[in-house]
C-alpha positions as CSV (number, residue, x, y, z in Angstrom):
1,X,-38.1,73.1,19.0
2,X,-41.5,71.0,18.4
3,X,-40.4,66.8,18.0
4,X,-42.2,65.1,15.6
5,X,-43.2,61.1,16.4
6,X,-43.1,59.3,13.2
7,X,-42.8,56.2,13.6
8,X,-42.6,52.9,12.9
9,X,-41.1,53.1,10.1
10,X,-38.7,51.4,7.6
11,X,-35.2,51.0,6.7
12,X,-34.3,50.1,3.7
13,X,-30.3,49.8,3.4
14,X,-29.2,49.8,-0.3
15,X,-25.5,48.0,-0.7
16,X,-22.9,49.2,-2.6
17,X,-24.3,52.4,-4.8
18,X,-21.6,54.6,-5.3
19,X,-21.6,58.6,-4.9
20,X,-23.4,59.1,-8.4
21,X,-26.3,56.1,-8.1
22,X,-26.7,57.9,-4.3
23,X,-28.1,60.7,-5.9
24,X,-29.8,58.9,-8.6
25,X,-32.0,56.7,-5.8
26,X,-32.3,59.4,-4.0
27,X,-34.4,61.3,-6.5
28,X,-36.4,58.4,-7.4
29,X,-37.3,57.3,-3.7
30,X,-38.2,60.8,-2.9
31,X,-40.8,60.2,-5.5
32,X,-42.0,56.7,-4.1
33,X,-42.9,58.3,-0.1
34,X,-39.2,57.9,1.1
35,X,-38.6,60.9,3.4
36,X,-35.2,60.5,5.0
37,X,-31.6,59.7,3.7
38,X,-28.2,59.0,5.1
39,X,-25.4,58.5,2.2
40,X,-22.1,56.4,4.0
41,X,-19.2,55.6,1.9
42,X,-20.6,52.1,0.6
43,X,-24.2,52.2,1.2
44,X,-27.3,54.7,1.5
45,X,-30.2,54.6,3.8
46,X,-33.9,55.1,2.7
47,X,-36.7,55.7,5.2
48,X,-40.2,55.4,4.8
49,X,-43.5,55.5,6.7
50,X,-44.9,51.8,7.8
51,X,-48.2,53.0,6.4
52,X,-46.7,54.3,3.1
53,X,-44.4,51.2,2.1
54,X,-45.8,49.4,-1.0
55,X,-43.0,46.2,-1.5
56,X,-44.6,46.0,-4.9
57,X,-42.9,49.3,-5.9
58,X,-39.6,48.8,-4.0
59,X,-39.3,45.7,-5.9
60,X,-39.7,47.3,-9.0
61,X,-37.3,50.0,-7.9
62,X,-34.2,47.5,-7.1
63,X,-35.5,45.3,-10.4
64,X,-34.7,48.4,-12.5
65,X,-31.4,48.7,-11.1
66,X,-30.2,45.3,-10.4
67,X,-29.5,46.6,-6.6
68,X,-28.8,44.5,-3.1
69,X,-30.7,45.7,-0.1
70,X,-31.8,44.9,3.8
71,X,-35.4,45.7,5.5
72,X,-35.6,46.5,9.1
73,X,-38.5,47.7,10.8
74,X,-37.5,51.0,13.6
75,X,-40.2,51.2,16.1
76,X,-41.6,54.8,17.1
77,X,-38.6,56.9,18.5
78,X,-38.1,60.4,18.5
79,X,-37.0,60.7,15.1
80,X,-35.9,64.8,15.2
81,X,-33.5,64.1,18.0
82,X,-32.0,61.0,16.0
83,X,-31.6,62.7,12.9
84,X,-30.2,66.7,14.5
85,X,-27.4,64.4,15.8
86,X,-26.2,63.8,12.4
87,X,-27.3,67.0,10.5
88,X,-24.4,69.3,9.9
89,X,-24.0,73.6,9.3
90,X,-23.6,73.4,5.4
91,X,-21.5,76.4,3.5
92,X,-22.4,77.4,0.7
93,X,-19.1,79.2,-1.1
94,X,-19.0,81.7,-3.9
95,X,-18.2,81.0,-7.4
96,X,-14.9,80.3,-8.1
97,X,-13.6,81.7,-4.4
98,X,-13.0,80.2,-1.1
99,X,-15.4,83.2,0.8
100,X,-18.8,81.7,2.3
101,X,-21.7,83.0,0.6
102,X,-24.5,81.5,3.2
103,X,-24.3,79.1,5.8
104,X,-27.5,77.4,6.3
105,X,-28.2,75.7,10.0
106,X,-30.8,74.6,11.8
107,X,-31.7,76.4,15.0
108,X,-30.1,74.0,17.8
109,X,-26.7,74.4,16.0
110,X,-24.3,76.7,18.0
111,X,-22.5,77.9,15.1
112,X,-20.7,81.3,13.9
113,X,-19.4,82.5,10.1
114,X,-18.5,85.0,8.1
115,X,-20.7,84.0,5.5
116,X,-22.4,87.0,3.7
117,X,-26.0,85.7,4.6
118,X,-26.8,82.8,7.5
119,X,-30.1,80.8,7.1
120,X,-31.8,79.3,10.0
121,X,-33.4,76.3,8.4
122,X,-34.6,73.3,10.0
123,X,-36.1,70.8,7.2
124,X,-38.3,68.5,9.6
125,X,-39.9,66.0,6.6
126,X,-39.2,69.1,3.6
127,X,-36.5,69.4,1.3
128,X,-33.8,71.6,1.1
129,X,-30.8,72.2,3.2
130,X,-28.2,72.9,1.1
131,X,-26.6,69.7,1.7
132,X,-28.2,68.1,-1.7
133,X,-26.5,69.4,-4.8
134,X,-29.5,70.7,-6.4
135,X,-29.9,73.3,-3.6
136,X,-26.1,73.8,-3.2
137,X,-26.1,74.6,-6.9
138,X,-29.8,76.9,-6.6
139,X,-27.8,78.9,-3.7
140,X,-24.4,79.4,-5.9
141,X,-26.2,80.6,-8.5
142,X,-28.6,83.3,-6.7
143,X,-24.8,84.7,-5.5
144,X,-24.7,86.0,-9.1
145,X,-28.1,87.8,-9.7
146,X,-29.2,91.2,-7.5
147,X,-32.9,91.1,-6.2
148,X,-32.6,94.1,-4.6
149,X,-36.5,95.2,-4.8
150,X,-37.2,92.3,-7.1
151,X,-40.5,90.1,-7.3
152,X,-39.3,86.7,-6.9
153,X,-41.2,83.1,-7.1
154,X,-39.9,80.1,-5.7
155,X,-41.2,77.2,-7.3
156,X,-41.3,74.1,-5.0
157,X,-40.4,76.1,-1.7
158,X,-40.2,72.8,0.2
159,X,-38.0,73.9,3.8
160,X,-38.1,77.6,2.1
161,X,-34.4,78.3,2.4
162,X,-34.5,79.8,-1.5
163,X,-37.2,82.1,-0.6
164,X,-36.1,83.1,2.7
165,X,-32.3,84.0,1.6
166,X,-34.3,86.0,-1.7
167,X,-35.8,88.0,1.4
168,X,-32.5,88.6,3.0
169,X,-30.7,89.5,-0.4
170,X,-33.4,92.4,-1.1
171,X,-35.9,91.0,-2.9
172,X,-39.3,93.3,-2.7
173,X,-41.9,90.0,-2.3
174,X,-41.4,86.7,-2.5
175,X,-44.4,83.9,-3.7
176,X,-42.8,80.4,-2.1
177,X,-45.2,77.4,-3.7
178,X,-45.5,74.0,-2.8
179,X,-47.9,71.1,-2.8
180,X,-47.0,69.4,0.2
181,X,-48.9,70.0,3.4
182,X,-45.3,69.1,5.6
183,X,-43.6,71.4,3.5
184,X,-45.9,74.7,3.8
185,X,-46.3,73.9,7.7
186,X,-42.4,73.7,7.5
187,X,-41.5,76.6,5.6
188,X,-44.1,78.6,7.4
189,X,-42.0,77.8,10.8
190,X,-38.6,78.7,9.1
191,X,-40.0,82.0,7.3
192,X,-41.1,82.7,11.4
193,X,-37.5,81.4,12.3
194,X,-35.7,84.1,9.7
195,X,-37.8,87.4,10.6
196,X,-39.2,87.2,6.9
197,X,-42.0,89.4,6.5
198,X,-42.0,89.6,2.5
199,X,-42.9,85.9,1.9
200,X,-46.1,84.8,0.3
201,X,-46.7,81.5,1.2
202,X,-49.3,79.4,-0.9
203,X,-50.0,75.8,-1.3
204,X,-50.7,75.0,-5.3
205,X,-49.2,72.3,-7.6
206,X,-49.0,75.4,-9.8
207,X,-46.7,78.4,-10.9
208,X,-49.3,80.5,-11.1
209,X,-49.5,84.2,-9.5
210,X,-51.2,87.3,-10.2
211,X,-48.1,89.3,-10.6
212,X,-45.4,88.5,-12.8
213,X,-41.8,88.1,-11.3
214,X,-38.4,89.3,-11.8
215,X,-37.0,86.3,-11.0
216,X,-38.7,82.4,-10.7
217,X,-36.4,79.5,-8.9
218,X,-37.5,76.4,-9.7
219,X,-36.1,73.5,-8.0
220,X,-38.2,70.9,-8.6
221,X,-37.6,67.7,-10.7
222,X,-37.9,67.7,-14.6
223,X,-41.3,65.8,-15.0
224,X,-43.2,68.9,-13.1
225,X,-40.6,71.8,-14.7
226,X,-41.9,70.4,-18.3
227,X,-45.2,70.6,-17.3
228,X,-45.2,74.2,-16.2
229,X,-43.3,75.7,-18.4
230,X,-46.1,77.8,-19.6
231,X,-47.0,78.8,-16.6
232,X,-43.4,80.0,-15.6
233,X,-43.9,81.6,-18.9
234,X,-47.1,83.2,-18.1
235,X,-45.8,84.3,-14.6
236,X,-42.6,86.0,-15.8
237,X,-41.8,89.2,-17.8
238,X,-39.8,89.4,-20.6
239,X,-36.2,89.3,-19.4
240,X,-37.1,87.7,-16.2
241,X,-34.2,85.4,-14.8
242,X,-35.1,81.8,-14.3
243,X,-33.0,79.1,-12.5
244,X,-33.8,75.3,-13.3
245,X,-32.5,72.7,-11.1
246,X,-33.5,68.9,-10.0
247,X,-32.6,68.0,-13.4
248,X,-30.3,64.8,-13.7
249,X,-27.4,65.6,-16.4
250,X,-28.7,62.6,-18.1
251,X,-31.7,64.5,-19.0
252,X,-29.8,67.9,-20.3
253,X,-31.0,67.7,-23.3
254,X,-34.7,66.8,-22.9
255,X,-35.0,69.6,-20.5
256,X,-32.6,72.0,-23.3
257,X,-35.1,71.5,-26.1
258,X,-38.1,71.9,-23.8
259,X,-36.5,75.4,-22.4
260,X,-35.4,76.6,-26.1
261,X,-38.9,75.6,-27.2
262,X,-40.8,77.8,-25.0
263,X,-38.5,80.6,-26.2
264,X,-36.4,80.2,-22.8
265,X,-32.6,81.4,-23.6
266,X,-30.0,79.1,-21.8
267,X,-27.4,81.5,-20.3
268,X,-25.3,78.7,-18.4
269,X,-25.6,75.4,-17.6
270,X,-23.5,73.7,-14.4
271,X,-23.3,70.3,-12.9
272,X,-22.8,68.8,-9.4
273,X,-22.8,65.3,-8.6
274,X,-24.7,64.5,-11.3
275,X,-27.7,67.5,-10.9
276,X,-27.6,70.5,-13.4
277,X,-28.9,73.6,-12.6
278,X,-30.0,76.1,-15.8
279,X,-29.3,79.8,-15.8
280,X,-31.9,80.9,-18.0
281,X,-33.4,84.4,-19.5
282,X,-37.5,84.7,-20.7
């Protein structure tokens, strides 16, 4: 496994959010260069790049939510070791059962399960594990549709665990998008680390392909699903499946008139720790 050397960086230590505020800053630090998060029982851990810390903005963050924090500069250490010693196999479970449907682990973890699919994902900088409820929820829900020789987009592939299990469930080709350099070099190495050979992998800030899919997974954040809609729209068939997710439940409805709009149907709408993720039909 190749180390990455990021450092120094920061550590900001926010007091006293509980389980739901977690997610909440976690979402809105992502958006503000903060790369790494540990959630403990009373407080959550933010990370961020010397270079990319702007005290301007963090005050404006902990203004808007009246929150406590400490600062501590880390000096350069090998930040992949640090952080495999606390990243866990997650287990994703079937719908209303206690059977695994996919275990997701990263490729130093000496692990064994009968789950129905196992991922070898190692998120590096990128998003998506499993371990976050929008991806939890983006896995549960794929356990419910067949993409046996199915075109399939992923929308905001970050680590590439949705469009590497949509290659292991049966799906014909897969078009994994994202904007972010760390992301595409990362899900490049786990699509390598998986034996995926039906992945497409393209760096866009659009949903836009030349073939229209079966099935789109979108797991993004609301601001960027709003603002593709019609290109989702343009890039699915009629009766193409479409999952939603990275959608706070605060913003159900925003995101329920938007959908309905566009002529979306809502089949199902579920909640984890605050995230929803939409079942929707074109």
């Amino acid at each position: 496994m190749a180390f990455l050397f990021i450092m120094p960086h920061i550590e900001i230590t926010f007091l006293e959010p509980n389980a739901e505020m977690q997610e909440i800053y976690i979402a809105e630090l992502s958006a503000l260069n903060f790369y790494g998060f540990e959630e403990g029982e009373n407080d959550l851990k933010a990370f961020i790049d010397q270079s990319n810390y702007t005290v301007s903005l963090l005050n404006a963050f902990t203004d808007k939510y009246q929150c406590k924090y400490a600062e501590k500069i880390i000096e350069e250490q090998n930040w992949n070791a640090e952080w495999e010693s606390g990243f866990a196999p997650i287990e994703v479970l079937h719908f209303n059962s206690e059977s695994v449907f996919t275990i997701v682990r990263a490729a130093f973890h000496q692990y064994s399960s009968n789950a129905d699919y196992e991922l070898n994902v190692t998120p590096k900088m990128s998003f998506g594990t499993g371990h976050h409820a929008t991806t939890y929820q983006m896995i549960q829900e794929m356990s419910l549709i067949d993409f046996t020789n199915k075109s399939v987009i992923d929308f905001g592939t970050g680590t590439g665990v949705l469009a590497i299990l949509a290659e292991k469930m049966g799906a014909k080709i897969v078009y994994a998008i994202d904007n972010d350099d760390w992301s595409i070099n990362n899900a490049k190495e786990n699509i390598l680390a998986n034996d995926c050979h039906k992945i497409i992998l393209t760096q866009s800030n659009e949903c836009n392909t030349e073939n229209k899919a079966d099935i789109i997974l979108a797991n993004i954040n609301l601001n960027i699903i709003i603002d593709n809609l019609d290109q989702i729209l343009n890039s699915s068939k009629i009766g193409s499946q479409i999952l939603f997710s990275g959608i706070l439940v605060e913003d159900q409805e925003k995101i329920s008139f938007a959908l309905t709009e566009k002529g979306f149907h809502i089949k199902k709408i579920s909640s984890k720790n605050n995230w929803l993720v939409l079942n929707t039909i074109r």
